[in-house]
C-alpha positions in Angstrom: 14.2 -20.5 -12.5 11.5 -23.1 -13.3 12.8 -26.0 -14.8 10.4 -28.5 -14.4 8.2 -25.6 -16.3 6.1 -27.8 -18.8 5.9 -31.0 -16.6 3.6 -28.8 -14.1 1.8 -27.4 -16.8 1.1 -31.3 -18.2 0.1 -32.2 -14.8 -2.3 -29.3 -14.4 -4.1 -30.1 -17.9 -4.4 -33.6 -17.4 -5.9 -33.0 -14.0 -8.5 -31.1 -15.4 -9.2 -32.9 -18.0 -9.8 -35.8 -15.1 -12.0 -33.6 -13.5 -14.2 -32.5 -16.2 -14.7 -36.2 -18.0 -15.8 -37.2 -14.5 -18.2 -34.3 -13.9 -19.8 -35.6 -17.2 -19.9 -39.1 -16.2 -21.7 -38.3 -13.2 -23.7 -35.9 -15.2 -25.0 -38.2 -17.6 -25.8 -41.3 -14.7 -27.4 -39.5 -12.6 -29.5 -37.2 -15.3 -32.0 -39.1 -17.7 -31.1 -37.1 -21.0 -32.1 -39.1 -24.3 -29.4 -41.1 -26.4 -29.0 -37.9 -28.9 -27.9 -36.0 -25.8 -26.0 -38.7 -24.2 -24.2 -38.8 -27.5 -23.6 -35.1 -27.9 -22.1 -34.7 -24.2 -19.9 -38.2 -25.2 -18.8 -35.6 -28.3 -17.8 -32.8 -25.8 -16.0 -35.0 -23.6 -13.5 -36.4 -26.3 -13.6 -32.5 -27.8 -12.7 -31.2 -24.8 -9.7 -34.1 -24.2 -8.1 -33.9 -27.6 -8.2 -29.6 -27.4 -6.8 -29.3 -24.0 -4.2 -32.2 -25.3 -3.3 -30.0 -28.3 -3.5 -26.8 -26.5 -0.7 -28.8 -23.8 1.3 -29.9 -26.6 1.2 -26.6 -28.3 2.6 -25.2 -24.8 5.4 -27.6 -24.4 6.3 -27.1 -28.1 5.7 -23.1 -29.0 4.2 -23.5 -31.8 1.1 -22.4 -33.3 -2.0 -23.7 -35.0 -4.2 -22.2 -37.6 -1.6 -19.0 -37.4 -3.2 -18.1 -34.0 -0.2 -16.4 -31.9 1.8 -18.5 -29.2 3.1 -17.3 -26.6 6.5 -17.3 -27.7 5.1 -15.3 -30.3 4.3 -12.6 -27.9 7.8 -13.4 -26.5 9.8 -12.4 -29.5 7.3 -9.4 -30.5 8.2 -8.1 -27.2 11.9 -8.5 -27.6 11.5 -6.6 -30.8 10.3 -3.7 -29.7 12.6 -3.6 -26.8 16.1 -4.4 -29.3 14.6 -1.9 -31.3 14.9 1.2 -28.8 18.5 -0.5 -27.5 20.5 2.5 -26.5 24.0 1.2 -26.1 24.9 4.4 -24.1 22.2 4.6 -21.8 22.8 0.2 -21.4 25.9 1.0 -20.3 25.4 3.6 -17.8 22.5 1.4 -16.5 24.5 -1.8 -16.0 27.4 -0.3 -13.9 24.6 1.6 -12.3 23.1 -1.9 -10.9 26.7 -3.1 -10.1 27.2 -5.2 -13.3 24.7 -7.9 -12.0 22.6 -7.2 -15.1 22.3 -6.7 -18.7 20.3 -3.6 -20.5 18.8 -2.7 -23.4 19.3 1.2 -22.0 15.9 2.0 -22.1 14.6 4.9 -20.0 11.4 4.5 -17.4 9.3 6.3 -20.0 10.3 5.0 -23.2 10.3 1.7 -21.4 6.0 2.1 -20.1 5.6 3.3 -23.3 6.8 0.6 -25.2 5.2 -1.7 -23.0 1.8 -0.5 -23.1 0.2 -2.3 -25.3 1.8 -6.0 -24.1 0.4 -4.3 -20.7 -3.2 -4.6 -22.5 -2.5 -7.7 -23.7 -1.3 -9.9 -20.5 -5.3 -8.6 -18.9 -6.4 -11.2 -21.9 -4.2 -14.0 -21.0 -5.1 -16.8 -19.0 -3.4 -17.0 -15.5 -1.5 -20.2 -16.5 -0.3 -18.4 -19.7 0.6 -14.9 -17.3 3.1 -17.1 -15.3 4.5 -18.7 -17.8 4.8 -15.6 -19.9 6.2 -13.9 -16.7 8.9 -17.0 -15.8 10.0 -16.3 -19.7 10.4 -12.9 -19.1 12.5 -13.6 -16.2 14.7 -15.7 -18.1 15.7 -13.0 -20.6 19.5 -11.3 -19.9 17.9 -8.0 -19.9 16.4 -6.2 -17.0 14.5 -4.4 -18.4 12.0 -7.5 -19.3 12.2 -8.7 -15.6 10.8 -5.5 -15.4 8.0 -6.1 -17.4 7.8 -9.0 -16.2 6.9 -7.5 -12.5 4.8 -4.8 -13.8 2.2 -7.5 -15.8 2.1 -9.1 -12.4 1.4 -5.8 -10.8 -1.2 -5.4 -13.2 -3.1 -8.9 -13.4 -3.1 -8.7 -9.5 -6.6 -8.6 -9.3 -7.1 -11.8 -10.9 -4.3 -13.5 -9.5 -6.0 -16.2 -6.4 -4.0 -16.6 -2.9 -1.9 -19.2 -4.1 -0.3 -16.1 -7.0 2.1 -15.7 -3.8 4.2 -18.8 -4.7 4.8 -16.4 -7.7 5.6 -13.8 -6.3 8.5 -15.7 -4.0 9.4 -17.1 -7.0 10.6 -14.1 -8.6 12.3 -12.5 -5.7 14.3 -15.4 -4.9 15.5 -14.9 -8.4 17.8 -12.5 -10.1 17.3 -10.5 -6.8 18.2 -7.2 -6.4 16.4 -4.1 -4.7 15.1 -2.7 -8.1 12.6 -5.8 -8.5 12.5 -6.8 -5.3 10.8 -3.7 -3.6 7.9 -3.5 -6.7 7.2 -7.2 -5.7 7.0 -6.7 -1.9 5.3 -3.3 -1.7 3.3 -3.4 -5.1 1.9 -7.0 -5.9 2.8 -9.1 -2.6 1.3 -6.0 -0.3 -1.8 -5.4 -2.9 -2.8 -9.6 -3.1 -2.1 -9.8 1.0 -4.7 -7.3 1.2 -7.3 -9.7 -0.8 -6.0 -12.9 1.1 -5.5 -11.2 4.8 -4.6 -15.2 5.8 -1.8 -14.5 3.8 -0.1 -13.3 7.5 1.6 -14.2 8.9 2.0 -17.9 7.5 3.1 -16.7 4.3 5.5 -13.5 5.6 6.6 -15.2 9.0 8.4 -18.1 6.4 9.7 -14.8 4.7 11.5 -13.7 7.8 12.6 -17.0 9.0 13.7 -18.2 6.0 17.7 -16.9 6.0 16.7 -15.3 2.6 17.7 -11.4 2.7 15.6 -10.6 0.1 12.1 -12.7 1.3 13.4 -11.1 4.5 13.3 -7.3 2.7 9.7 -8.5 0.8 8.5 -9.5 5.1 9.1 -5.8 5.6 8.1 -3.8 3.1 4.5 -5.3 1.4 3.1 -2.8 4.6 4.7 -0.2 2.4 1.9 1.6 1.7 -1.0 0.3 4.0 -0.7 4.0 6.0 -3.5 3.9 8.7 -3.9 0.6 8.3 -0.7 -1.3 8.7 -0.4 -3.5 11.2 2.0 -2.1 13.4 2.5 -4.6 16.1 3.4 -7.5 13.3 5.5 -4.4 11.4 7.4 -3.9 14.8 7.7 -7.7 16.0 9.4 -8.3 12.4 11.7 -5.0 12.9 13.0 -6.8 16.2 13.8 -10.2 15.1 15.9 -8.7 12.2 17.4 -5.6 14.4 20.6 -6.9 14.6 21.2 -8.4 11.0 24.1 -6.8 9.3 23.2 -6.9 5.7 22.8 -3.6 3.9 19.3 -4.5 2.6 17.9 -5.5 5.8 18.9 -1.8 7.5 17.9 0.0 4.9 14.3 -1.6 4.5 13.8 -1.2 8.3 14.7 2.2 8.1 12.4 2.7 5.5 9.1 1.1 6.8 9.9 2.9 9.9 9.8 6.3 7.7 6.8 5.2 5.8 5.0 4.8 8.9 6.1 7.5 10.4 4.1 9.6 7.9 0.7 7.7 9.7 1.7 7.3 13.0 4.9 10.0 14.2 4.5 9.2 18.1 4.5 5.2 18.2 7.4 5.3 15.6 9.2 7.3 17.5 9.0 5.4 20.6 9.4 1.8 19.0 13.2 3.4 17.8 13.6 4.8 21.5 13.6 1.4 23.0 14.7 -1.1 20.2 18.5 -1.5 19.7 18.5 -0.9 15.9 21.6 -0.2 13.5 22.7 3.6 13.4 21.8 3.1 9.2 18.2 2.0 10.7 17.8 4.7 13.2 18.9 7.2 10.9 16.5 6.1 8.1 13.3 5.6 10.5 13.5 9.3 12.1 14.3 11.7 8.7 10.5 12.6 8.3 10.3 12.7 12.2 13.2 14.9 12.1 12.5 17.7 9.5 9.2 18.2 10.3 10.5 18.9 14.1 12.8 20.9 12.3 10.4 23.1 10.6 8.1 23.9 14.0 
C-alpha cells in the first residue's frame, strides 16, 4: 500500500503553506493597508504556519490535541464496533468463501451497513486528505470487511472527490484485489467520477487495458456498468476486442457481463457485436442470457 504515506502528506502541507504566505506577501505589497493591518495579516501568516505545522505533525504522529479525535481515533472506534459483532462462524464460512485470500470478522451485509452507518456520516465531514488516508488505513486492516468500508466511504464522498480521486481509486484495485472490491470500485465510484470528469476516457481507462493488470483491465470494462442508454458502445466494444482472447477467468466473465448489461439497453447491436467477434464460449455464453430468455419467452 502507501508507504511513503506521511512524506506526501508533509509535502502537500508545506506546499500550501508556500502558497498562502506568498498570496499574503503579495497581498500586503500591492494593497496599502495601515501598519495595525499589516501587523494583523503578519499574525495570520505565522498562525496559519505553526497550525498547519501541528496539524502535519499531529498526522504523522496520531495523536491528538486538546482531546479533539485523530483519525486513528476514528480508526480504532471503528474496529470496535466491527470486533464487537465478530461471528467466528459466519468468519469462517466467509473466508473459504473468498478462497482463503482474506480474513473476516463474519459480519453479514446488513449488520455490516448497519454498523457502518454512522462512520458513513462521519467520513461526509472529513477533509479529502483525511478520507484517503482514512481509506489507505482501512485497506491495511486484515479484515475484509473494512476494505469494504473502506470502498463504500469512497462510494459515498464521490461527489466531492476532484478528477485526480482516480489515482485512488487505481490504488485500491491494484491492491488486495479480488472481484468483491474490485467490481464496487469500477462500476460504483470509478463509473460515477468518470461521469463528472468525461476526460477521464480514454487516457485514464485505455492505461487500464493496456496495462497487463487483470483487474485495471476488469475496472476498463465494467465502470459502463450501469451507464444504460448512455454507454459508449463503440469504446465498450473496441475494449471487448483487444481483451477477446485473454484467458483469465476475470477478463471472460466481465466481458460477458457488460455485454449482458447492455444488452438490457441495446438487444440488436449486442447481439451483432457477439456474431462477428471471436469471443470465449464463457464470454458468449454470459453476453446472450438476457438476449436468450427473453427470445425464450416470445
Amino acid at each position: 500500500m502507501n508507504n511513503n504515506i506521511f512524506d506526501a502528506y508533509s509535502r502537500n502541507y508545506l506546499h500550501y503553506i508556500s502558497i498562502t504566505i506568498i498570496l499574503f506577501k503579495i497581498i500586503i505589497r500591492t494593497i496599502k493597508f495601515s501598519p495595525c493591518v499589516c501587523s494583523a495579516i503578519r499574525m495570520s501568516i505565522i498562525y496559519l504556519y505553526i497550525l498547519s505545522l501541528l496539524q502535519m505533525i499531529f498526522r504523522m504522529t496520531n495523536t491528538s490535541i486538546l482531546g479533539v479525535p485523530t483519525l486513528k481515533d476514528l480508526l480504532q472506534r471503528i474496529r470496535s464496533a466491527y470486533e464487537s459483532a465478530f461471528n467466528e462462524e459466519n468468519s469462517l464460512w466467509m473466508k473459504k468463501y473468498m478462497k482463503d485470500q482474506f480474513d473476516f470478522f463474519g459480519i453479514k451485509t446488513a449488520e455490516r451497513r448497519r454498523i457502518s452507518k454512522p462512520f458513513m456520516q462521519e467520513s461526509r465531514t472529513l477533509t479529502l486528505d483525511d478520507l484517503e488516508y482514512l481509506i489507505l488505513e482501512l485497506w491495511k486492516q486484515d479484515e475484509r470487511e473494512l476494505q469494504y468500508l473502506g470502498a463504500e466511504m469512497l462510494q459515498k464522498n464521490v461527489d466531492r472527490l476532484p478528477g485526480s480521486g482516480m489515482a485512488l481509486i487505481e490504488a485500491l484495485v491494484t491492491n488486495k484485489s479480488w472481484w468483491d472490491t474490485v467490481d464496487a470500485l469500477s462500476a460504483n465510484t470509478a463509473g460515477d467520477l468518470i461521469r463528472r470528469f468525461p476526460a477521464l476516457v480514454p487516457s485514464v481507462t485505455d492505461a487500464w487495458i493496456d496495462s497487463g493488470n487483470m483487474w485495471l483491465q476488469r475496472s476498463a470494462l465494467l465502470f459502463q456498468l450501469k451507464y444504460k442508454g448512455k454507454t459508449n458502445k463503440e469504446l465498450l466494444f473496441s475494449y471487448i476486442s483487444r481483451l477477446s482472447d485473454s484467458r483469465e477467468f476475470f477478463i471472460q466473465k466481465a466481458i460477458g457481463w457488460a455485454l449482458r448489461e447492455y444488452s438490457k439497453t441495446n438487444p440488436d447491436d449486442v447481439v451483432s457485436f457477439v456474431a462477428s467477434e471471436t469471443l470465449k464460449p464463457l464470454s458468449k455464453r454470459e453476453a446472450l442470457k438476457v438476449v436468450q430468455r427473453k427470445t425464450k419467452q416470445v
